[in-house]
matplotlib code that plots the C-alpha trace (Angstrom):
import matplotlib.pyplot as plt

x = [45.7, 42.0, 41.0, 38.3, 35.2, 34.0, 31.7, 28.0, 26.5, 22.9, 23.1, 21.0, 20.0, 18.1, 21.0, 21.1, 22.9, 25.5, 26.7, 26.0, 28.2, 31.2, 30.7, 30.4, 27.8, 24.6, 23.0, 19.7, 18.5, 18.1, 17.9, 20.3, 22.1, 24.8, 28.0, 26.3, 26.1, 29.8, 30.4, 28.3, 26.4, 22.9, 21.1, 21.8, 20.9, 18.1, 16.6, 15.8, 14.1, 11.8, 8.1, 5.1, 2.0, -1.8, -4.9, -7.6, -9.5, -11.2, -10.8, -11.1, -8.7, -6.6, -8.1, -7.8, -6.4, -9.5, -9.9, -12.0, -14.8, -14.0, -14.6, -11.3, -8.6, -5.8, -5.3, -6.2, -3.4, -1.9, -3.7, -2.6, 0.6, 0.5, -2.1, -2.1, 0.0, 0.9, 3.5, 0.8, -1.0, 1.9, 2.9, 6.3, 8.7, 10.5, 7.8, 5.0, 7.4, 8.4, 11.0, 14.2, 16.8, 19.9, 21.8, 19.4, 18.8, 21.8, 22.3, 24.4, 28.4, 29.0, 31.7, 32.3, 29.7, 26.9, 27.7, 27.8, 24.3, 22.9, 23.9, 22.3, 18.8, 19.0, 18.8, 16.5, 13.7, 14.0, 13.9, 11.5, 10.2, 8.9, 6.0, 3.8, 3.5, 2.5, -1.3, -1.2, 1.5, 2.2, 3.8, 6.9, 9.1, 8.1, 8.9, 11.9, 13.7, 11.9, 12.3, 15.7, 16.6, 14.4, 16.1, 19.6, 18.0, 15.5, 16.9, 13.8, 12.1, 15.6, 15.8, 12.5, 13.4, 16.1, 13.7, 11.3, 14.1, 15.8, 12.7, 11.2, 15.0, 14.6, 11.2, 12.6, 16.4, 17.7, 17.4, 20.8, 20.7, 17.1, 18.6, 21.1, 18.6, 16.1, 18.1, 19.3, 15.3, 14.6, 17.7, 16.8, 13.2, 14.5, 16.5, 13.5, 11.0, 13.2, 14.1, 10.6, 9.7, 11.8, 10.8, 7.6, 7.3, 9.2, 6.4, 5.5, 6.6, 7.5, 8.2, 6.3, 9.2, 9.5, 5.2, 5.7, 8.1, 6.4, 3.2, 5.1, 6.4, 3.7, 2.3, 5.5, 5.5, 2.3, 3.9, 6.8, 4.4, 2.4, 5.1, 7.7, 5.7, 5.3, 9.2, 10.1, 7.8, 8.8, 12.5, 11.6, 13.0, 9.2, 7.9, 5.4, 4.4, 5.2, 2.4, 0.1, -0.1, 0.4, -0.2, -3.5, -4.9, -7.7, -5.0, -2.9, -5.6, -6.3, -3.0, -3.4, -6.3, -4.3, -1.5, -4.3, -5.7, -2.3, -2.1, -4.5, -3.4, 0.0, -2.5, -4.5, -0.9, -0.7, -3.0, -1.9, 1.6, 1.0, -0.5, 2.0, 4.7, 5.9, 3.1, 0.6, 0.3, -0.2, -2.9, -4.7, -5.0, -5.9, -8.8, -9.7, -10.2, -12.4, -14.7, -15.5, -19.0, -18.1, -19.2, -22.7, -22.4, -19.3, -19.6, -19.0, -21.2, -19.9, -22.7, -25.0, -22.7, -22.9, -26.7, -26.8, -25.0, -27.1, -30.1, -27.8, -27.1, -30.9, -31.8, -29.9, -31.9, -31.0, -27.5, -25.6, -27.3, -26.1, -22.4, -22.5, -24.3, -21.4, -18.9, -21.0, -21.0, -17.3, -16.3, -18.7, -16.3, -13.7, -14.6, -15.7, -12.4, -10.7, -12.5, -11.7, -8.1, -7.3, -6.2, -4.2, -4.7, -7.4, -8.9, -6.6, -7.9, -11.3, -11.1, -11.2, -13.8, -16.0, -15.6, -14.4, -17.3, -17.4, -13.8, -14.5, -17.5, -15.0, -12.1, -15.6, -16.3, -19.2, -20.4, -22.2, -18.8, -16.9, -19.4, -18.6, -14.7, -14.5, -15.9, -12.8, -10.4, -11.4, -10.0, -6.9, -6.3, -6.6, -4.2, -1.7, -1.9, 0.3, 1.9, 3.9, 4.0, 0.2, 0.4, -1.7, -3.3, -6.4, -7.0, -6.1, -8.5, -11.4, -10.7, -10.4, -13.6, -15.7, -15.6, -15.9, -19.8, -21.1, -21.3, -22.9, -25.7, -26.8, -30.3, -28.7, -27.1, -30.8, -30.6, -29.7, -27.8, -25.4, -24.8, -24.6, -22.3, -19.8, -19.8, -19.2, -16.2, -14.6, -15.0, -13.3, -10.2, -10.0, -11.6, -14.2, -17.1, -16.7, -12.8, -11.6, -10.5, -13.3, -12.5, -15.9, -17.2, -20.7, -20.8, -19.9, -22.7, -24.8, -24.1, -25.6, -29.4, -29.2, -27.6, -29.2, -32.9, -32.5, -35.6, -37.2, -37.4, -33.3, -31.2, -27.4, -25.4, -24.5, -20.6, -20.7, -21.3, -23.3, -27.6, -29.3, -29.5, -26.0, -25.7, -28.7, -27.5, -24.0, -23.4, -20.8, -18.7, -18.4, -15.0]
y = [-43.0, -42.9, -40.6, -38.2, -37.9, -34.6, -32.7, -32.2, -29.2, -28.0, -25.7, -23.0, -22.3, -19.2, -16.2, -13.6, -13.2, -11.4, -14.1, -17.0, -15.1, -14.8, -18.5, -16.6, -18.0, -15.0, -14.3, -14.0, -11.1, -9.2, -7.7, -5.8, -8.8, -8.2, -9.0, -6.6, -3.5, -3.7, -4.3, -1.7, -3.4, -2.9, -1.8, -5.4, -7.6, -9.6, -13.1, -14.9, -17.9, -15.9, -16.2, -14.8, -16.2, -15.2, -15.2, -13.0, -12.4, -9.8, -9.2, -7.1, -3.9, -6.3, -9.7, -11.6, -15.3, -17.4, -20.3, -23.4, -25.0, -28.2, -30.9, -32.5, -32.4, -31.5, -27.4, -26.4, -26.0, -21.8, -20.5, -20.1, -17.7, -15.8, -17.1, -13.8, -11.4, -8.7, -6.9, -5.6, -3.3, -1.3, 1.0, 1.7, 3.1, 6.4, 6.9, 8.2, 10.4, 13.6, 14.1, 15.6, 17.5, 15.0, 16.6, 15.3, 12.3, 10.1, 7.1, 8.0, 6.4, 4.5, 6.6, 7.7, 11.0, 8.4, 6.4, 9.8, 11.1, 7.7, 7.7, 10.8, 10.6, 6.9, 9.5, 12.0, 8.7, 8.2, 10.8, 13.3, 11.9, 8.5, 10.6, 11.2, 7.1, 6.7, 6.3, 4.7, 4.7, 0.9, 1.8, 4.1, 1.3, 0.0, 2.6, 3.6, 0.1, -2.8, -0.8, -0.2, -3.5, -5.1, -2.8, -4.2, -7.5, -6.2, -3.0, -2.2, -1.0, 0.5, 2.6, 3.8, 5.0, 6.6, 8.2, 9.7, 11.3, 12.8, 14.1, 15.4, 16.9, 19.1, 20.9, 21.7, 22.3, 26.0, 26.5, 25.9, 22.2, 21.2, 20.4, 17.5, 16.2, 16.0, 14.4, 11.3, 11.4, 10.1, 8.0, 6.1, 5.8, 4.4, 1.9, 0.8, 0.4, -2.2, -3.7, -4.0, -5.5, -8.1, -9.7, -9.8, -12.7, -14.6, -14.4, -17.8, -19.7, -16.1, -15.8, -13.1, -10.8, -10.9, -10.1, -7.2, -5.5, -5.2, -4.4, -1.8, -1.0, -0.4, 2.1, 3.9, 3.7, 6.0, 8.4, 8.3, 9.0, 11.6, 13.6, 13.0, 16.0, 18.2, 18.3, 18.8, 21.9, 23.2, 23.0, 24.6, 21.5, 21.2, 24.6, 26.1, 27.1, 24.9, 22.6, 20.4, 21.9, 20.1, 16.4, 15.2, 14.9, 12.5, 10.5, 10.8, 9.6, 6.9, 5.3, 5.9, 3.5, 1.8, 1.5, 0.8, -2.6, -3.4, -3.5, -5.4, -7.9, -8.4, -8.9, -11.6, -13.2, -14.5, -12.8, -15.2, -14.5, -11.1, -10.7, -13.0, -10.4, -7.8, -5.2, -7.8, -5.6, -2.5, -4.4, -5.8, -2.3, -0.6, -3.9, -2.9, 1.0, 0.4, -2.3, 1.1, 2.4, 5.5, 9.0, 10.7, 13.4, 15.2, 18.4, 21.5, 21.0, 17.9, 16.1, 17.8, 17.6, 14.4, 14.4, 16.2, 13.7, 10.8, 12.8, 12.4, 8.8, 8.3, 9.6, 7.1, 4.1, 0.5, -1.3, 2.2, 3.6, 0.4, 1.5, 4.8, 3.7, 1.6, 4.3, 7.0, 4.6, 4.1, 8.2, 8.7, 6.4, 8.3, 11.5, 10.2, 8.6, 11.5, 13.3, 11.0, 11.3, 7.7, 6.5, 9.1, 9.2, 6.5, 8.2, 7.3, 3.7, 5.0, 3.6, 0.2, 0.8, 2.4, -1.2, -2.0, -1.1, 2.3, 2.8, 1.8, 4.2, 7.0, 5.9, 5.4, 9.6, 8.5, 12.6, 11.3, 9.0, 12.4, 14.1, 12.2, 12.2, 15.8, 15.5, 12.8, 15.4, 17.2, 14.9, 14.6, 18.2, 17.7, 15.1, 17.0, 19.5, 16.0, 14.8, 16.7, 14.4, 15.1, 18.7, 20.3, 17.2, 17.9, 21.0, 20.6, 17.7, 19.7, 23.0, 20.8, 18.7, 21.8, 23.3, 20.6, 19.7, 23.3, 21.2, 18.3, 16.9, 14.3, 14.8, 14.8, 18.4, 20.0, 19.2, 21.7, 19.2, 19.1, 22.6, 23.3, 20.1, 21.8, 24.8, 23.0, 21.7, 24.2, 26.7, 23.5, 23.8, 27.6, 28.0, 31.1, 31.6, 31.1, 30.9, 34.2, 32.8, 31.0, 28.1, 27.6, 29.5, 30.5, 28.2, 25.5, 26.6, 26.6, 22.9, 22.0, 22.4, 21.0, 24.1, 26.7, 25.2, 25.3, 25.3, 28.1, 26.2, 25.7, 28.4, 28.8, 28.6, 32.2, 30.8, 31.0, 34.9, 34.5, 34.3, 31.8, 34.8, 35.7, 32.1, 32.7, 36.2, 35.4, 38.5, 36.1, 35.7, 38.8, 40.9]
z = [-0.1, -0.6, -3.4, -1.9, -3.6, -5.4, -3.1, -5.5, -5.3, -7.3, -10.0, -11.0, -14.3, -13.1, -13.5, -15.2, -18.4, -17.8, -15.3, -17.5, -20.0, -17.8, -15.4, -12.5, -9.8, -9.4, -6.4, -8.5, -6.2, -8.9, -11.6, -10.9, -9.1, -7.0, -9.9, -11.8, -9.7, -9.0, -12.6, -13.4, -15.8, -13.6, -17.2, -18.9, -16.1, -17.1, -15.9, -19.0, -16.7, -15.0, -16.3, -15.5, -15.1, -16.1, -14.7, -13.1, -9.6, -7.9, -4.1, -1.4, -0.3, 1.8, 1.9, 5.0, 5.1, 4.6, 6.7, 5.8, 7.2, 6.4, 9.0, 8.4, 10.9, 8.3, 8.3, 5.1, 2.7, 1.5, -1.4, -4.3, -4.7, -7.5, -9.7, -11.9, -13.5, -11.4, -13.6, -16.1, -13.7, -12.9, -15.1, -13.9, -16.4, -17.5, -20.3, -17.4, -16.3, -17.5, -20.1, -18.6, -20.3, -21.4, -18.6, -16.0, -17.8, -17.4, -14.8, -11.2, -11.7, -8.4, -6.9, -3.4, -4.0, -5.1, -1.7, 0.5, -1.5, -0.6, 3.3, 2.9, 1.7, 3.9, 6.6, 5.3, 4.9, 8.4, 10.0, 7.3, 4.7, 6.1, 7.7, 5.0, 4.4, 7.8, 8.2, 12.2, 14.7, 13.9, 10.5, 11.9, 13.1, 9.5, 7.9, 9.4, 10.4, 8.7, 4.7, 4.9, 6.2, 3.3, 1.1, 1.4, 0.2, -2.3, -4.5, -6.1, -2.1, -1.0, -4.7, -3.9, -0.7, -2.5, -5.3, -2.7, -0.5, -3.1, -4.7, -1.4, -1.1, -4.5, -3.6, 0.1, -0.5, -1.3, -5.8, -6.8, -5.2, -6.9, -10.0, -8.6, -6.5, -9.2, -10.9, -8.1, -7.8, -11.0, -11.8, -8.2, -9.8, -13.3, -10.9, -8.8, -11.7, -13.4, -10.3, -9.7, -12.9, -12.5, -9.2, -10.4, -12.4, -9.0, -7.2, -7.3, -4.0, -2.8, 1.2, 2.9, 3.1, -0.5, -1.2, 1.9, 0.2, -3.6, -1.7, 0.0, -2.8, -4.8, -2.6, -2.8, -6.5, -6.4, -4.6, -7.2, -10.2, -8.9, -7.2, -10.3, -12.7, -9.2, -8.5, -12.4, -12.6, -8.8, -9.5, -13.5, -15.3, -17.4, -18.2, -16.4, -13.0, -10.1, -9.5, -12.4, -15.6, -18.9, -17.6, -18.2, -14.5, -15.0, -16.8, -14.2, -11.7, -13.8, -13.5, -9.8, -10.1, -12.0, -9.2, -6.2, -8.3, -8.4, -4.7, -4.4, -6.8, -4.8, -1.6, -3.4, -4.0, -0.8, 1.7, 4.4, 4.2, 3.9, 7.2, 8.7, 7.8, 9.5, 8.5, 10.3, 12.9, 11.3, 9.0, 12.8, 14.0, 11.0, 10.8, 14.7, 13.8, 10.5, 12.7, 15.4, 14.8, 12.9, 14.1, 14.0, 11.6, 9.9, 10.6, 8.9, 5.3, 4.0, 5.1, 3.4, 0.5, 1.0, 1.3, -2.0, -3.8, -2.7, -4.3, -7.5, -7.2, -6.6, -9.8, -11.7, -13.1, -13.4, -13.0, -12.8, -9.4, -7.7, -8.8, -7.9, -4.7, -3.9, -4.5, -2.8, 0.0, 0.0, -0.3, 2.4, 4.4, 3.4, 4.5, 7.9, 8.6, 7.5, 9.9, 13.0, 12.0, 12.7, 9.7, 7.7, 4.0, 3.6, 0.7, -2.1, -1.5, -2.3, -6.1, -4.7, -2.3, -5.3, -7.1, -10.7, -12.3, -11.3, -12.5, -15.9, -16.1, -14.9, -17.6, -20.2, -19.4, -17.6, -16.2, -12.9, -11.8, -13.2, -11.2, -7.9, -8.6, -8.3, -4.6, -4.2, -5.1, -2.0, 0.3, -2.1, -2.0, 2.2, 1.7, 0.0, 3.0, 4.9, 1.4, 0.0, -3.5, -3.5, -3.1, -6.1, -7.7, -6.1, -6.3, -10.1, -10.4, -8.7, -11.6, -14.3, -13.5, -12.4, -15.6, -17.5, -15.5, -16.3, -20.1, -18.7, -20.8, -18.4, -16.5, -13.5, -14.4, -14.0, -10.7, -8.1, -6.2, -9.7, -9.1, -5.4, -5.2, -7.6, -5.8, -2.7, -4.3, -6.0, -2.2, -0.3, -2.8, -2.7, -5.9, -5.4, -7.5, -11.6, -13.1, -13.4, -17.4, -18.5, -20.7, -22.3, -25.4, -26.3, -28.8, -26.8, -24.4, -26.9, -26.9, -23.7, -23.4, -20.0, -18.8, -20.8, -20.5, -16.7, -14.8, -13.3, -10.0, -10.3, -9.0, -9.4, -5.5, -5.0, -5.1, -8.6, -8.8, -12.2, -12.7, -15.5, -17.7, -17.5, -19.3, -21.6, -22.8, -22.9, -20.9, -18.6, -21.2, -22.7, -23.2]

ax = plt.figure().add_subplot(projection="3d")
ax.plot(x, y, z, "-o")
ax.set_aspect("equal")
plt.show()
């Protein structure tokens, strides 16, 4: 009888450790891998193997595939996947969000309840809170059939599905449910993060349904750090009204930066595959409506706001008026688009449209890019009118930056563009007129000869319900 041969098979030395430790074959999908969730040992899966690699590159919002010009017949070969690290510009982890009492802050068991929570916020994504990711028509059956199915491969996109829905769930759901579903929210979100994390380094050789759905992701992610501190105070986990109130907002918008250089990052990765997948379409269409001639006018005052703010940038000198030139360019953009309603919620990819430049100068305290951010959170705080996650943030930006210009030191505060531009703002966010608490001493104004050596030619808007002697006398602030 002939002795039959040994079938070979190739093994992987890329498992996790938890599966090398007990000789049981990984699926590597993770972490958490699949031996892992049903062993419930999710928060010790880790992929030893995986390593990420370095560089650096600068490209557009979405880059298109680029084709070459060469004369040869060959088709050029795919670019590079992955040529950078990814992982470093997202800051994804349970120290940016809030800190929640030890009774909120404990991982969901995997028992019948978890499965029947999860059915149910599976449903509440498509059917509610899908809509306020949607930006064209193209991205519903995204949305609502292509993330799920990429979810049961990838955990990271169908936790953050998860995260969102349950979030969404504790700002809209009658008080004595908040709690609980605050609580799924941010478990969901600790789940993603790491999940996240770890597919990052894999990029390399990645297909394009593996690069869709940390793009995706990533967008989602943003969401999930600017809506975490709004459910915590809405629900009354964090002290404080409902709404922004401790967290440092221009922090907070600085991660948001943060998160959109990230996207583009995960774009650069493979730009071809990424517009071979299944959000091609979506990317074509949203490509076709940025080509059409825009609009004559906006309407309304923004264009003269808009106006006045050129004047600003104009005043600069050297190197700095070409960035705020750039990003004057790219919020003026924003606000026509946002007019035309075509593409919903185009402004939060304004810091990539302003260039990196003029993001350092904001993170550096730079008063003119300060200046011009406050005008940004106008759109935000229209945005949050559709998003429900952005509800507050920027209004909250607008107050916080307002008051902080009346100080400004810079020439550019002598103008009355400075001034009328602020008031603009602050009416467009339902902020009337002066703060009804104000935050600034007389010593403090002291401090700022821009504003107290005002010009006799430079009149404070009416808005502000104050003259330029209130400010010399120091009559404004008085008890």
């Amino acid at each position: 009888m002939p002795v039959k041969k040994r079938i070979s098979h190739a093994k992987s030395r890329s498992g996790c450790t938890n599966c090398k430790k007990r000789h049981v074959k990984c699926d590597e999908q993770g972490p958490p891998c699949a031996n892992c969730i049903a062993r419930e040992s999710s928060t010790t899966c880790h992929f030893p193997s995986r390593r990420p690699a370095t560089s650096s590159r600068t490209t557009a919002i979405i880059p298109r595939p680029s084709h070459s010009s060469s004369s040869s017949s060959h088709p050029s070969p795919d670019p590079p996947v992955h040529q950078h690290d990814p992982s470093r510009l997202f800051p994804l982890s349970s120290a940016l969000s809030p800190t929640l009492p030890p009774h909120l802050d404990t991982p969901l068991p995997l028992t019948p309840t978890t499965r029947l929570l999860e059915l149910e916020l599976l449903h509440r994504w498509t059917t509610l809170t899908y809509r306020s990711f949607t930006s064209l028509p193209e991205d519903i059956p995204n949305m609502t059939l292509t993330f799920p199915r990429l979810g049961l491969r990838y955990p990271f996109l169908l936790h953050g599905l998860f995260a969102l829905a349950a979030l969404e769930s504790s700002v809209t759901c009658p008080p004595a449910e908040s709690a609980r579903y605050l609580r799924a929210g941010m478990a969901y979100y600790d789940a993603a993060s790491r999940s996240f994390r770890g597919y990052l380094p894999g990029l390399d050789g990645a297909g394009g349904d593996l690069q869709y759905s940390l793009y995706m992701f990533s967008a989602l992610a943003m969401a999930l750090y600017v809506g975490i501190p709004l459910c915590s105070r809405a629900v009354g986990v964090v002290g404080g009204e409902a709404g922004y109130g401790d967290e440092d907002v221009l922090e907070m918008v600085g991660q948001i930066f943060n998160l959109q250089v990230g996207m583009v990052e995960l774009a650069a990765c493979n730009a071809r595959g990424l517009w071979s997948s299944e959000y091609g379409p979506a990317l074509v269409r949203a490509e076709e409506i940025v080509k059409t001639p825009l609009p004559e006018g906006l309407g309304d005052d923004t264009e003269e706001a808009l106006a006045r703010m050129k004047r600003v940038v104009e005043a600069a000198n050297g190197e700095e008026e070409g960035m705020y030139m750039q990003a004057w360019r790219g919020l003026r953009f924003c606000f026509t688009e946002e007019k035309r309603d075509l593409v919903r919620g185009l402004c939060i990819a304004w810091p990539t449209l302003a260039g990196k430049p003029f993001m350092q100068a904001f993170r550096n305290g730079d008063e003119v890019a300060l200046w011009m951010l406050m005008h940004w959170g106008v759109l935000v705080h229209r945005m949050g009118r559709r998003a429900w996650w952005a509800m507050g943030l920027g209004k909250r930006l607008v107050t916080e930056l307002s008051e902080r210009m009346m100080l400004s030191t810079v020439p550019e505060a002598n103008m009355s563009e400075w001034w009328e531009g602020t008031a603009w703002a602050r009416r467009h966010v339902g902020l009337d007129g002066m703060p009804s608490e104000p935050t600034i001493s007389l010593a403090e104004l002291t401090l700022a000869p821009s504003m107290l050596n005002l010009a006799s030619e430079v009149e404070l808007p009416p808005e502000w319900g104050c003259t330029r002697n209130s400010l010399l006398d120091g009559s404004l602030l008085a008890p």
